[in-house]
C-alpha positions, 0 to 999 in steps of 0.5 A, a space after each residue: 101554954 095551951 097549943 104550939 107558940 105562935 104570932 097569937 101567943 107570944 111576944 109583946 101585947 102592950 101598945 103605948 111602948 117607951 120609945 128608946 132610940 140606938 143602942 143601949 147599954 143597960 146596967 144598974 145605974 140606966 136602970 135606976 136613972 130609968 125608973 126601973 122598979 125592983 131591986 135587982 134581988 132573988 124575987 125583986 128582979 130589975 124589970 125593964 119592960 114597955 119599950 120599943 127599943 130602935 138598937 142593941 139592948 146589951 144586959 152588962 150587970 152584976 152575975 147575981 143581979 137579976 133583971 126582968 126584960 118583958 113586954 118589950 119590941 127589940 129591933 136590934 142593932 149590928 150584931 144582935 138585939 140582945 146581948 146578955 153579957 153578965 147578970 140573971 136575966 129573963 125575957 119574957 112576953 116580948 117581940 124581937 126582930 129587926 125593923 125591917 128586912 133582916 139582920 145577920 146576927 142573933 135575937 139574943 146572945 146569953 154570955 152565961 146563963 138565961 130564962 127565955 120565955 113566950 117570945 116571939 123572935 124572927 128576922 136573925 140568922 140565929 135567933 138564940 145563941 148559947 154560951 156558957 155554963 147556965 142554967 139556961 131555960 129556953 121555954 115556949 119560944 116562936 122562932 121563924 123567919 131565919 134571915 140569911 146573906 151568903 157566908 151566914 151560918 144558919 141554926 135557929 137555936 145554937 148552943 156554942 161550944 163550952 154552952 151547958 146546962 139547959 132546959 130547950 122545951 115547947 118551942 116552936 122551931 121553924 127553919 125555913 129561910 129568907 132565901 126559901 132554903 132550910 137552915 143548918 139545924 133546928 137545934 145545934 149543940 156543938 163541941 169545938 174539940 176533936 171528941 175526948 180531947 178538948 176542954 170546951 165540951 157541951 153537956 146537960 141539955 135536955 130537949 122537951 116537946 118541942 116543935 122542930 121543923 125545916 132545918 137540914 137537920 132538925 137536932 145536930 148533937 156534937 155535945 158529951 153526955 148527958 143529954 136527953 131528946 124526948 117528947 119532941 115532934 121532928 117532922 119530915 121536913 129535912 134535907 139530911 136527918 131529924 136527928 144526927 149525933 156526932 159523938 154518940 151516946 145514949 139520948 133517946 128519952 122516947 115519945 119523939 113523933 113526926 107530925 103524923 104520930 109517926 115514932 122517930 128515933 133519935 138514939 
């Protein structure tokens, strides 16, 4: 992608979009009774695209299907827009964000792995949140506009505990909220067991040349090692730190600039 993610360059184009009203469970039967094209195979994915979807789209395939969602308008439903809960799935090309007003909940929810790519979403409390063990690519991304209600935790990008194994770059991450305060963290990487001790550790991420912008702080590291941060614009705009690792380690993978040039240190 030439220049940062923005409203010009992502999400969905198409207009004449398949309209598909409430929530929909999508597995490999509403595929084919859908017309979907593809076999559901490596290099012959499902695709499901051109339809504005007034709910929830929650992927519940096979864990070696693979589906293609692209070109679509996703409003969501409760709790998130998508729910990726079992397959190889891809978004890509698509716009997702509540109707109108916000949604306490997330744009996307990946169970166990997941490629996300040149979409445009805004409107959540969390637009993309990470659960299991990958890969993950999260990849050209325009991700804004963060709803919050009072008690809403707020990332623009959450990698729960246990989530592993990503790829988190050229993205642009803007944190500012509905309520004009900063988010939480541009970017939070989390571990939910005293340091050392526990089970449920996230490891392997690597965060490359994205745009991270208002959030309290930009990158929360409580992840185990290896990690990488490098090449990364952090700008100035933060309430505590660009950067803060709780459980230290080695992660500076250099070139992280704010947006003046600046070197911005992240070990």
């Amino acid at each position: 992608m030439t220049g940062w993610p923005g409203a010009g360059n992502t999400g969905v184009k198409n207009g004449g979009l398949r309209a598909l009203k409430g929530d929909q469970t999508v597995d490999v039967r509403w595929l084919k009774d859908h017309g979907a094209r593809g076999s559901g195979n490596a290099g012959d994915p499902f695709v499901f695209e051109n339809y504005e979807v007034d709910g929830m789209v929650h992927i519940n395939v096979p864990d070696t299907t693979q589906v293609l969602v692209q070109q679509s308008r996703i409003y969501g439903g409760d709790n998130h827009a998508m729910w990726i809960e079992n397959g190889t799935v891809t978004v890509q090309d698509s716009t997702i964000s509540p109707r109108t007003g916000g949604l306490s909940g997330n744009g996307i929810f990946a169970y166990d792995r997941g490629t996300f790519l040149r979409n445009n979403i805004s409107g959540f409390n969390i637009p993309i949140i990470i659960q299991g063990q990958g890969p993950y690519l999260i990849q050209d991304n325009f991700l804004h506009d963060i709803w919050f209600k009072s008690g809403d935790h707020t990332d623009v990008i959450n990698i729960n505990p246990n989530g592993s194994n990503g790829v988190i770059k050229h993205n642009y991450i803007d944190g500012i909220r509905s309520d004009g305060q900063y988010t939480h963290n541009g970017i939070g990487i989390y571990n939910d067991a005293t340091p050392g001790a526990g089970t449920a550790v996230s490891k392997n991420w690597t965060i490359d040349g994205n745009y991270i912008t208002r959030s309290n702080h930009l990158i929360f590291a409580a992840a185990s090692p290896p990690f990488v941060i490098k090449n990364n614009v952090l700008t100035t705009q933060f309430q505590y730190a660009p950067f803060y690792n709780a459980l230290g380690g080695a992660t500076d993978g250099g070139g992280n600039v704010d947006q003046n040039g600046k070197p911005v240190k992240v070990g």
